[in-house]
N, C-alpha and C positions, 0 to 999 in steps of 0.2 A: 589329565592335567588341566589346571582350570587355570586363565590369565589374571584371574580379580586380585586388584593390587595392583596391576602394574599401572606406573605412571604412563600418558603419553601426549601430546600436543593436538591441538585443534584453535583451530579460528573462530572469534565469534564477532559480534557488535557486542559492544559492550558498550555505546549509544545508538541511538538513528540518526543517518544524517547521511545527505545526500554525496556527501564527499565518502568514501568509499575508505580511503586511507585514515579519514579519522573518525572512522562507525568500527574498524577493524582491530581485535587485538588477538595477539597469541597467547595462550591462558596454556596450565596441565592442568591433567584430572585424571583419574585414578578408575582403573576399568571396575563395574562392578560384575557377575554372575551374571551370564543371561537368564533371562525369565523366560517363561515358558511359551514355548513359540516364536521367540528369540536368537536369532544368530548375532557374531561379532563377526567384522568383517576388517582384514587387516587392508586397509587402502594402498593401490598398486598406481592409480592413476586416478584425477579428478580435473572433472572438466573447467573451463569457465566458458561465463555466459554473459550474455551483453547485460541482462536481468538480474546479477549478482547485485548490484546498483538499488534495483529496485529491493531485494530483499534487507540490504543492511539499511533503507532509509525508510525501510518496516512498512511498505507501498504493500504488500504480500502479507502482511502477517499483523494486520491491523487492530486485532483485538490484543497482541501480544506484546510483552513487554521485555526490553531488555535485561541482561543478554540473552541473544539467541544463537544458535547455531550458525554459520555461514559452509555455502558451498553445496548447491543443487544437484550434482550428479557423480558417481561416483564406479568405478572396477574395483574390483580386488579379490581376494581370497579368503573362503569362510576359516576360520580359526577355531572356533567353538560354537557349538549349539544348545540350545535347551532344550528342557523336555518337550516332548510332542510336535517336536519338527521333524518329520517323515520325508520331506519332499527334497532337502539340500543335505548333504555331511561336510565335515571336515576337508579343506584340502578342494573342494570346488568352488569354480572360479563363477563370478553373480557382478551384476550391473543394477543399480538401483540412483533412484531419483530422491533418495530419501535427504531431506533437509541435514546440514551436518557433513558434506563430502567434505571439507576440507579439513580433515583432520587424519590423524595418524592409524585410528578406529575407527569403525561403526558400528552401533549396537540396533539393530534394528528389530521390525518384525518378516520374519521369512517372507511370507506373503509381498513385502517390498523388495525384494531382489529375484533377479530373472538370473539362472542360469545360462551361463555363457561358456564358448571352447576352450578361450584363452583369456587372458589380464592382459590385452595390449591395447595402447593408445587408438589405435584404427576403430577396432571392436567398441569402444567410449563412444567412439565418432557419432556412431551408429545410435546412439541413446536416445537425450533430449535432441540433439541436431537432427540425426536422421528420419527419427519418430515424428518428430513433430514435422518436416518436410512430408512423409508419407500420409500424416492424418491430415495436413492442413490443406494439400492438394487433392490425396482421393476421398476424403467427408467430405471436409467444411467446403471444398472449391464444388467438388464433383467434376472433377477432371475427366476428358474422354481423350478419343485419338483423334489426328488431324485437326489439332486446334492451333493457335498463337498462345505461348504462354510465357509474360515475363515475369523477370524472378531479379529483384533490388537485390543488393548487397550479394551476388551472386557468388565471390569466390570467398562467402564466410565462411562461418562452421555450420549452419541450416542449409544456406544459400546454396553450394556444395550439391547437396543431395538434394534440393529441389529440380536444381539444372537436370541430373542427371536421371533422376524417376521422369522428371515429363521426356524427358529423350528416349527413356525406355518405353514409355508411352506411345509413343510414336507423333510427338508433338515437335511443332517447331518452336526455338524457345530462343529469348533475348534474355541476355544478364548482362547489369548495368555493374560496375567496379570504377576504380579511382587509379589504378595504376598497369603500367605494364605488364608487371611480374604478374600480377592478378590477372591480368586479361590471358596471359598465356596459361596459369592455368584453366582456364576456364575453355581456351580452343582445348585442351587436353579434355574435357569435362564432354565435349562436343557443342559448345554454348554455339548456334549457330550467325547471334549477329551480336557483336559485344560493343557496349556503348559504356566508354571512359567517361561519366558526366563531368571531370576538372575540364576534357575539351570538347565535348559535343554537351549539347541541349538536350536534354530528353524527350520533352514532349515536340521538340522539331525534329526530332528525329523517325519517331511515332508517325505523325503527319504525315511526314516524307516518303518516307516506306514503309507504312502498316494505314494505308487509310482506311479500312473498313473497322477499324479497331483490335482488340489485343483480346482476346477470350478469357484472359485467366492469367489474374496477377497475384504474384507470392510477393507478398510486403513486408520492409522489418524497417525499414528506413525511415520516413516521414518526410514532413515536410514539403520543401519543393518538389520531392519527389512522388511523394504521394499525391499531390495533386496534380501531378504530370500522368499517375497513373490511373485517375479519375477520369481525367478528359479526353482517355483513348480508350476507355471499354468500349469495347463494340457490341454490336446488339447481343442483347442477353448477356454480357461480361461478367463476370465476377471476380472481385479485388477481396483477397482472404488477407486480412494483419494479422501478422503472426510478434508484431512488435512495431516500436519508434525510436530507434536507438537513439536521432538526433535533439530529440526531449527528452531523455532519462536523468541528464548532469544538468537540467535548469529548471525554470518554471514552465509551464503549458505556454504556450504561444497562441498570445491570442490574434485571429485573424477574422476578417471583415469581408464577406461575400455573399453571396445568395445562400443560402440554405441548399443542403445538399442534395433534396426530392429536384429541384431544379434541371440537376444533371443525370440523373440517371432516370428517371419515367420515361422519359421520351424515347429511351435506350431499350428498356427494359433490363438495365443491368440492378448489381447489386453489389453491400458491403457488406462482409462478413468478418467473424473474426475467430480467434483460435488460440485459445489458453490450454494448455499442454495439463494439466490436472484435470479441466473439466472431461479430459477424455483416458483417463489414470489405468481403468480396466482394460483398453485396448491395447495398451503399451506392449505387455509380453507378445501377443501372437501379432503385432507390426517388427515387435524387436526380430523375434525369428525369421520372420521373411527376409528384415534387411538384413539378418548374419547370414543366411542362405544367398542371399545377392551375391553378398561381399566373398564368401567363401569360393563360390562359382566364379568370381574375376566378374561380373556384370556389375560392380560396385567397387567404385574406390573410394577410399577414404584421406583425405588430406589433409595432415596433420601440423600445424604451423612449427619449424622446427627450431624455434627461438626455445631454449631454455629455462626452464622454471620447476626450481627444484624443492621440495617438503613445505609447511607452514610459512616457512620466513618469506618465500616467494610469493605468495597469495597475493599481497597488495600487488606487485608489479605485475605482476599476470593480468590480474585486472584492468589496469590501465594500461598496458599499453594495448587489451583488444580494444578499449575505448580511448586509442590513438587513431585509431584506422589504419595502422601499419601490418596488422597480420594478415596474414592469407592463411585459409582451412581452416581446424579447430584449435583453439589454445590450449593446452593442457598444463597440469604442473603435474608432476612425477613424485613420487612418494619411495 
């Protein structure tokens, strides 16, 4: 039984623009045959991401023109396949980063979806968030044991699984959050020193009790904060950006200092950074290890539990993880 014909909803830009509500519309369209090598994939859950932002204001997708697809990651259940797909059937549950999660469908190429146990929001967690927390610490950082490692934005949906792989590491780790609830998840997470920047300082905080500097910072933040976490690498440090949420909704910010060999030669630290496609092949066997974590209880997954239900919800899903109100991952549910 073939679906082609069937109506269903999805999200796109239907312009660029930095305002997210008004790049976003809810369009049908009409499933066609998968082609060959081809799965459709009925969407059970899709994530958002601080970067959905930068997708509808076409920051990612620069030679392309509107409309495009919207919605970076996605679960759900194969439905149908095409010829010469050996590796998924019907009826198995797949995790893919393919552009287009926010929608009712996916039509994808196999080769883009990872086989997964279950279609649950946890399991999502584990995708872009967890993946890129495991590649951006054990690659791009080169994480060891016994180090100092802090982690911005700590009780996000990355931040989450940063905390908690450098713990399993056997590192001692700071994660910096904006509120209570947050902070208590994060003792939950085992975060061992938690610093609320609405009332402490960060980089006095650094100073105070971390003087020889911090080994290894997970960044998604920017700003003052990033600079805070510049002036505490310790010798040999490394500051991996995995993002700058507080520059997505404006212009770059321009600022007036030394140049930045200034502060880190004398260190010997360094800046790196970590864009989740330039490392696209290693995704399945990082996903597998973290659904073997999480299966084991050595991983949890924190799933923000504000509701957000099919297409119509996408725009609010979005903003409010760019309120700074959620704690864990945002999902909408399908």
């Amino acid at each position: 039984m073939t679906l082609a014909g069937t109506t269903y909803r999805k999200v796109i830009a239907a312009r660029f623009s930095k305002n997210f509500r008004h790049a976003a519309e809810v369009v049908e369209a009409q499933l066609q045959p998968p082609a060959a090598n081809e799965v459709i994939v009925r969407t059970r859950f899709a994530g958002v991401n601080a970067t959905d932002v930068n997708i509808s204001n076409g920051s990612y997708t620069p030679n392309a023109q509107p409309p495009i697809d919207l919605g970076g990651e996605l679960i759900g259940e194969v439905v149908e396949v095409g010829e010469g797909v050996e590796d998924l059937k019907v009826g198995d549950f797949v995790v893919s980063t393919k552009l287009g999660g926010y929608a009712e469908y996916v039509t994808m190429r196999s080769r883009h979806a990872t086989r997964v146990p279950e279609a649950s929001a946890e399991i999502l967690c584990l995708l872009a968030s967890g993946v890129t927390a495991a590649l951006g610490l054990k690659v791009t950082g080169e994480m060891k044991s016994g180090e100092t490692v802090l982690v911005t934005a700590a009780a996000g949906g990355t931040g989450q699984f940063a905390v908690q792989l450098a713990k399993l590491a056997g590192n001692h780790v700071i994660g910096t959050t904006s509120t209570d609830d947050k902070a208590e998840l994060l003792r939950k997470l085992g975060c061992d020193r938690i610093v609320n920047y609405k009332r402490e300082d960060l980089g006095t905080v650094l100073k105070a009790e971390y003087p020889r500097g911090v080994d290894l910072v997970y960044e998604s933040v920017g700003r003052k904060l990033f600079d805070a976490c510049v002036d505490n690498l310790a010798i040999r440090g490394r500051l991996v950006i995995i993002g700058y949420i507080t520059e997505y909704l404006s212009e770059p910010e321009i600022v007036s200092s030394e140049r930045i060999y200034f502060k880190l030669l004398g260190k010997s630290a360094s800046i790196r950074s970590m864009f989740l496609l330039h490392y696209i092949k290693q995704v399945p066997e990082i996903m597998t290890e973290l659904v073997n974590l999480y299966e084991t209880g050595n991983l949890y997954a924190a799933v923000d539990p504000t509701p957000f239900q099919g297409v119509d919800a996408v725009v609010d899903a979005v903003e409010y993880l760019h309120s700074g109100k959620s704690s864990g991952k945002v999902v909408v549910r399908f």
